[in-house]
N, C-alpha and C positions, 0 to 999 in steps of 0.2 A: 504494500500500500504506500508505504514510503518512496518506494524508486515512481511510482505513477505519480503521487504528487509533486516530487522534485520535476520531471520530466514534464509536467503542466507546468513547473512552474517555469522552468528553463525555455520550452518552447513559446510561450506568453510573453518573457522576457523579449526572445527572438524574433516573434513575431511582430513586437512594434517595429522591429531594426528591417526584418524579411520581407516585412505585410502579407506572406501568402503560407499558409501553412496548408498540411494534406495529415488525410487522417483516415485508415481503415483496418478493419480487423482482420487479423491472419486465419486460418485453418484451425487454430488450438484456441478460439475465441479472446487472444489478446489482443488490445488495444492498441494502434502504432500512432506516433503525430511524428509529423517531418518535415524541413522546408523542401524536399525532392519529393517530385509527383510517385506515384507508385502505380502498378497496373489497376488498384480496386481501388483505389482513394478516392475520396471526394473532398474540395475545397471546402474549407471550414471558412466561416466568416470568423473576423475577432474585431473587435470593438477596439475604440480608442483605451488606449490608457489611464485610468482616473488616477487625477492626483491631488494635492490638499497641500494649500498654503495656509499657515498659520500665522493668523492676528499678528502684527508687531506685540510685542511683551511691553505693558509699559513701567515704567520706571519705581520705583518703591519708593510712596511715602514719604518725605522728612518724617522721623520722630520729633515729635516735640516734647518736652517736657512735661512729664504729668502732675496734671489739673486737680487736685481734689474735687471729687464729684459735691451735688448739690447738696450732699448730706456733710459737706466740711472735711471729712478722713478718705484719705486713699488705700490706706487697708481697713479692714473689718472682718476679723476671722476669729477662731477658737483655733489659738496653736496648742494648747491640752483640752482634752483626747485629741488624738490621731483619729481619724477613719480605718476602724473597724480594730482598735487598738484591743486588746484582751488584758483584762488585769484577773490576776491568780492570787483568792485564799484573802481577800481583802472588800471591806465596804466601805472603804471611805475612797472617792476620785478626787482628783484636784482637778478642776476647769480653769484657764486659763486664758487671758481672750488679747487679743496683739490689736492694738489700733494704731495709724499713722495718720496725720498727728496725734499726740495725746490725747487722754480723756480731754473734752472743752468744760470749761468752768460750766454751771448752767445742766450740765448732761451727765446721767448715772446707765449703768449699765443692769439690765436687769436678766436672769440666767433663768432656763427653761428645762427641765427636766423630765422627759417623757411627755414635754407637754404641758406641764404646771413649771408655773414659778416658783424657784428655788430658792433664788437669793439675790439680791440687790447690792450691787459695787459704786461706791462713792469715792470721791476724791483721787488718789492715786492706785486704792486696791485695782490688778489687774484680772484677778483669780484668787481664787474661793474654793474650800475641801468642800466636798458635799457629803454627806453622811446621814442616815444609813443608803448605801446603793447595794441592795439585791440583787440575787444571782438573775441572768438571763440578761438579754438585750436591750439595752438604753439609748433613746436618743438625745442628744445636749445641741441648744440652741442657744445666740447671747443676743440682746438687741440694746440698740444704746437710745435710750429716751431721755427728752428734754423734761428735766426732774419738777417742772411745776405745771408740765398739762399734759406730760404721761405721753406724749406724741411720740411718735417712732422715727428717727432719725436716719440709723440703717443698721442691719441685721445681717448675723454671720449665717452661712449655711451652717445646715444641719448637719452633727455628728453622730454615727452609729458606733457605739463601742460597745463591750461586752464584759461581761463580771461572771468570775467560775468561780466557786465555793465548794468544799465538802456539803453533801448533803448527808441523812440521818440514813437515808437507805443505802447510801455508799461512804461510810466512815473508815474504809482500810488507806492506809498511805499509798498504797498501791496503786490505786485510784485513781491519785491523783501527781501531778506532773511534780519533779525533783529539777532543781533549780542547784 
C-alpha cells in the first residue's frame, strides 16, 4: 500500500512537470501510472496543483507594562493550599492569600471554606490556620471586600485540596502512609 501511495504521489509530482500521464492494469490486476503510453492505457486527466499561501504573520504586540485591573491589585490568589494539595494525619490548614499591591487600607479579606465563611483578614494578616478541617475534600476561596459595604472587590479562584486522617474503622499504622 505504501509503494502505490509513494508512486501517486511521485507521479502527481511528475505530472505537473509531464502534464500527461497513462495508466492501466496489467494481467495480475495491478495498477500501472506512467509518463510513457503503454498498449492498454488510457490518458488520465490531472488537475492543476493546489497550493496555499499563508496570511503574512503579523508582528507581536509591545508588552506594556501591567495595569492593575479595576479592582486596584494585579495579583489575587491563594498561594496556601496548592490545587489538589493533600495534607496527612492533621486538621488544622493554613490559607494563605498573595495580593499585588498590598492589602489597601479600606479592604479586608474575607476566607471561604466549602463555601461558608471562615475567617476574616485585617490589616496586614495574609493567612489564617483554619481548624477543625475534616477528612475528605475541601474547597478554599479568599475574596477581598471593601470593609464598610461588604462589596466584592476581587476574588481568588477556587482551591480543591484534601485532608487524610486515620479513621476508627482503619486505626493500624499500616494504613496509613510513613513519612
Amino acid at each position: 500500500m505504501r509503494t502505490v501511495a509513494f508512486t501517486l504521489m511521485w507521479l502527481v509530482s511528475t505530472a505537473a512537470l509531464a502534464a500527461t500521464v497513462y495508466k492501466w492494469v496489467d494481467e495480475n490486476g495491478v495498477t500501472h501510472y506512467s509518463d510513457q503510453p503503454h498498449p492498454k492505457a488510457e490518458k488520465v486527466q490531472i488537475t492543476e496543483v493546489q497550493t496555499y499561501e499563508a496570511p503574512p504573520v503579523p508582528e507581536p504586540a509591545r508588552s506594556e507594562p501591567r495595569q492593575p485591573q479595576a479592582t486596584g491589585y494585579l495579583v489575587c490568589e491563594l498561594a496556601q493550599p496548592q490545587e489538589d494539595e493533600v495534607f496527612f494525619n492533621t486538621d488544622t490548614v493554613v490559607a494563605t492569600v498573595r495580593l499585588d499591591p498590598e492589602l489597601q487600607s479600606g479592604h479586608r479579606i474575607a476566607v471561604a471554606l466549602d463555601g461558608r465563611r471562615a475567617a476574616d483578614l485585617e490589616g496586614g494578616d495574609m493567612s489564617v490556620t483554619l481548624s477543625p478541617v475534616y477528612r475528605g475534600t475541601h474547597t478554599l476561596m479568599a475574596t477581598v471586600e471593601d470593609a464598610s459595604t461588604g462589596q466584592t472587590i476581587c476574588q481568588t479562584p477556587a482551591v480543591t485540596f484534601h485532608v487524610r486522617q486515620p479513621s476508627v474503622l482503619a486505626p493500624n499504622p499500616a494504613n496509613r502512609p510513613r513519612f
